[in-house]
C-alpha positions as CSV (number, residue, x, y, z in Angstrom):
1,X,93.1,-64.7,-128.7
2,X,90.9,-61.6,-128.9
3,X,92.5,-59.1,-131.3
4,X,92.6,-55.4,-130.7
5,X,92.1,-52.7,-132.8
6,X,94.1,-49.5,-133.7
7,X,92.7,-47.7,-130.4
8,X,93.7,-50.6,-128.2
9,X,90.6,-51.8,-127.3
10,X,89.8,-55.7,-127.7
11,X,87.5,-56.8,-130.2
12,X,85.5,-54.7,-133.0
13,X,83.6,-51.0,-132.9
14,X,81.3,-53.4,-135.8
15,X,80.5,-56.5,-136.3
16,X,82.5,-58.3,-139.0
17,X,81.7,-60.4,-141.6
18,X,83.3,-64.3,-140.7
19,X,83.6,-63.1,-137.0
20,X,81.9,-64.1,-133.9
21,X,80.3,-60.6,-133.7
22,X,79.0,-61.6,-130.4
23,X,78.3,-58.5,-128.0
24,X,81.5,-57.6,-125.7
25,X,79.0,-56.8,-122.8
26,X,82.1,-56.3,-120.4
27,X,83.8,-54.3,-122.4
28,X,81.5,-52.0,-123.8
29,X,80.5,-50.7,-120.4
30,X,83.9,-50.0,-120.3
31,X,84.8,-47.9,-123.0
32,X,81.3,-46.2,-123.2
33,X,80.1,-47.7,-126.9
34,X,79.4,-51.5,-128.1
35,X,82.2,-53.5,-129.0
36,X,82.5,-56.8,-130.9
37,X,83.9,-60.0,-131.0
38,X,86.6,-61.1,-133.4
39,X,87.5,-64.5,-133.1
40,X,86.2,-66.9,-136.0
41,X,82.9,-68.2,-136.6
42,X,82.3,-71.0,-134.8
43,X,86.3,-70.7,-133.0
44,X,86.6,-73.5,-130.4
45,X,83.2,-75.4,-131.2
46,X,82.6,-78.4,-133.7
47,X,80.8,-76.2,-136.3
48,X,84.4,-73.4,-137.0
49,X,82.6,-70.8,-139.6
50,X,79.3,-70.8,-138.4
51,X,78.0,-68.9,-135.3
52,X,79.1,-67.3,-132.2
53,X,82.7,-68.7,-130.6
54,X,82.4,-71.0,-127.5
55,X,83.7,-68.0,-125.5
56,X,80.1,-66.8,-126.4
57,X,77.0,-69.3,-126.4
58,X,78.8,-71.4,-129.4
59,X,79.2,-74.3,-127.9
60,X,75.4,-74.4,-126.2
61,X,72.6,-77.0,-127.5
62,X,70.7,-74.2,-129.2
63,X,73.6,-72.9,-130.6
64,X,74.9,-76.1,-131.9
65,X,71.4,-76.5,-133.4
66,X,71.3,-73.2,-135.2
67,X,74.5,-74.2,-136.6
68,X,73.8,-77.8,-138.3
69,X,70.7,-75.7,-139.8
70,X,73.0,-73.5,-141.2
71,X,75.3,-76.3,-142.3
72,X,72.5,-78.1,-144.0
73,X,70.8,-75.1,-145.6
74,X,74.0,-74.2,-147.0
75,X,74.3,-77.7,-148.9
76,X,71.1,-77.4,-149.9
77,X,71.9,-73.7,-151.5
78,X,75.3,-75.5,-153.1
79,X,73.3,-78.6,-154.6
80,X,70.7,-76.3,-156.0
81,X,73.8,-74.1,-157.5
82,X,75.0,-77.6,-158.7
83,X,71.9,-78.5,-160.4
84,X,71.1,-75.1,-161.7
85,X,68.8,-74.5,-164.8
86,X,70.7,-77.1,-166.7
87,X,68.4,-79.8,-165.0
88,X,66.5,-81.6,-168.1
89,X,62.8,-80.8,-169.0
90,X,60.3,-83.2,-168.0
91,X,58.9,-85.7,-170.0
92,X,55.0,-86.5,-170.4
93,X,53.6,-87.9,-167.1
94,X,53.6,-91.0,-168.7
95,X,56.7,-91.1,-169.8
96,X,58.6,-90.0,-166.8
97,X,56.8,-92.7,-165.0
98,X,58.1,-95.5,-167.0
99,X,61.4,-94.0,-166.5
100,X,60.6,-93.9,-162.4
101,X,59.9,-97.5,-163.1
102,X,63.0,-98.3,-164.6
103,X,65.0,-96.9,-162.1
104,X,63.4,-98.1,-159.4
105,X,63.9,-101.8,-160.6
106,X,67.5,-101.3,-160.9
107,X,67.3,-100.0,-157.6
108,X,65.7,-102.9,-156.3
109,X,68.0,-105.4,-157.8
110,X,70.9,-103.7,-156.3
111,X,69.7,-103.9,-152.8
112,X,68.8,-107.8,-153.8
113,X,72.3,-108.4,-154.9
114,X,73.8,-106.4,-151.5
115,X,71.7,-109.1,-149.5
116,X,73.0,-112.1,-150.8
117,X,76.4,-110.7,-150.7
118,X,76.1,-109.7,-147.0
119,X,74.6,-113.1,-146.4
120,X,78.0,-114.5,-146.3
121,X,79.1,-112.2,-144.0
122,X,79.1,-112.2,-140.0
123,X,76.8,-109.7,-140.1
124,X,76.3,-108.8,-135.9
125,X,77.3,-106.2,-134.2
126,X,79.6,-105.7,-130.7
127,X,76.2,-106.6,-128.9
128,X,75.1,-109.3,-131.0
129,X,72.4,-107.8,-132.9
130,X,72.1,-108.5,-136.4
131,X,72.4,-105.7,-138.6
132,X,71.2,-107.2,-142.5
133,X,67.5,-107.0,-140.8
134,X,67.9,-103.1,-141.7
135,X,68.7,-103.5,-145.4
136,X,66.3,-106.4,-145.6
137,X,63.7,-103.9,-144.7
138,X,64.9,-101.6,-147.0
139,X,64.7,-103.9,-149.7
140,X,61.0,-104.6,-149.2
141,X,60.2,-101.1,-148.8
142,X,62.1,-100.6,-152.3
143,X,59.7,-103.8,-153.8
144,X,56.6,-102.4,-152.2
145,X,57.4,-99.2,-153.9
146,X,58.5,-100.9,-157.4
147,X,54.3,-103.0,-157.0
148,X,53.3,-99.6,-156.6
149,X,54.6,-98.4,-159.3
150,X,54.0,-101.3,-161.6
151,X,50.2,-101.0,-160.5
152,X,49.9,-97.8,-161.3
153,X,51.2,-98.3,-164.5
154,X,48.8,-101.5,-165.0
155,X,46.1,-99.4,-164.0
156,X,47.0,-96.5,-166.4
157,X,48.0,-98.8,-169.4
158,X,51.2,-96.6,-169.2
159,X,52.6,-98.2,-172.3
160,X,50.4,-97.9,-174.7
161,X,49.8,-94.1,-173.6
162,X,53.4,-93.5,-174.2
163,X,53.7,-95.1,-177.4
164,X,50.6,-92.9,-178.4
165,X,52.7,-90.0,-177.4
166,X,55.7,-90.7,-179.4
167,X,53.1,-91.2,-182.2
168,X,51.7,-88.3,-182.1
169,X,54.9,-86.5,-181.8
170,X,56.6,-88.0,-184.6
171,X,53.3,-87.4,-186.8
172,X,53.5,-83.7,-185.5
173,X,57.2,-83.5,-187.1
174,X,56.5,-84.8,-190.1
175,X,53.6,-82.7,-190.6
176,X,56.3,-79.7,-190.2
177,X,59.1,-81.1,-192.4
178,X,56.9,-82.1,-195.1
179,X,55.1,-78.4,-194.9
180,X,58.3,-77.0,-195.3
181,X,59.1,-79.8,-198.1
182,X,56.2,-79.0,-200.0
């Protein structure tokens, strides 16, 4: 239900934070100055606190859009709040790909593991169609990225580059403690 204000009149002289704020094009005419809609965000669509109400373009395609981009970019706002500057520094290249490496293996071996699981299930749908082919395909897309990685590493002699790193950092250190020693 529309509310009304202290002169009567339905909806809002502004628009208001949380509110529909749609244009009361009706109603305005009426009374000579703009008035505004104050039913919830989103009232009476699937997306309640975001947009206009269904009682104005809330519940149309484009507005249904506009409000699962809202919806999304808000996560996205939240996760980076989540993450915040308390994310960890990164490593040398090399070493942070020998750490992509790892977890990409373990990855890998969980998706092998949820095959041969599922394999002793009934694993078709309503129509029949087998649904394991999906994570079977997503467990060789998970292996051809794990090669790729491994290549790359191959290719880069990753290991001995890292160990070279940590060598030259730990040699850096004791440079410092013994000039301070000494």
């Amino acid at each position: 239900m529309m509310t009304t204000t202290k002169d009567g009149l339905p909806g809002s002289p502004e628009r208001l934070s949380g509110r529909c704020g749609a244009k009361l094009t009706k109603r305005s005419k009426e009374v000579g100055h703009d008035r505004f809609c104050t039913r919830t965000e989103g009232y009476g669509t699937d997306h309640l606190g975001i947009g206009q109400c269904k009682y104005h373009g809330g519940s149309t395609p484009n507005a249904q859009k506009h409000a699962v981009r809202q919806i999304v970019s808000q996560e996205i706002a939240a996760q980076k709040r989540a993450i915040g500057d308390d994310s960890p520094p990164l490593d040398d290249p090399e070493i942070e790909y020998l750490k992509m490496g790892a977890r990409i293996k373990s990855w890998s071996l969980l998706m092998e593991d949820m095959v041969h699981r599922l394999r002793s299930f009934d694993v078709t749908d309503q129509k029949g169609t087998e649904t394991i082919k999906a994570l079977v395909s997503q467990l060789g897309e998970e292996r051809d990225r794990y090669l790729h990685v491994l290549e790359f590493m191959q290719k880069q002699d990753l290991r001995k580059r890292a160990v070279a790193l940590e060598e030259e950092q730990a040699r850096r250190i004791a440079e410092v403690v013994l000039g301070v020693v000494l």
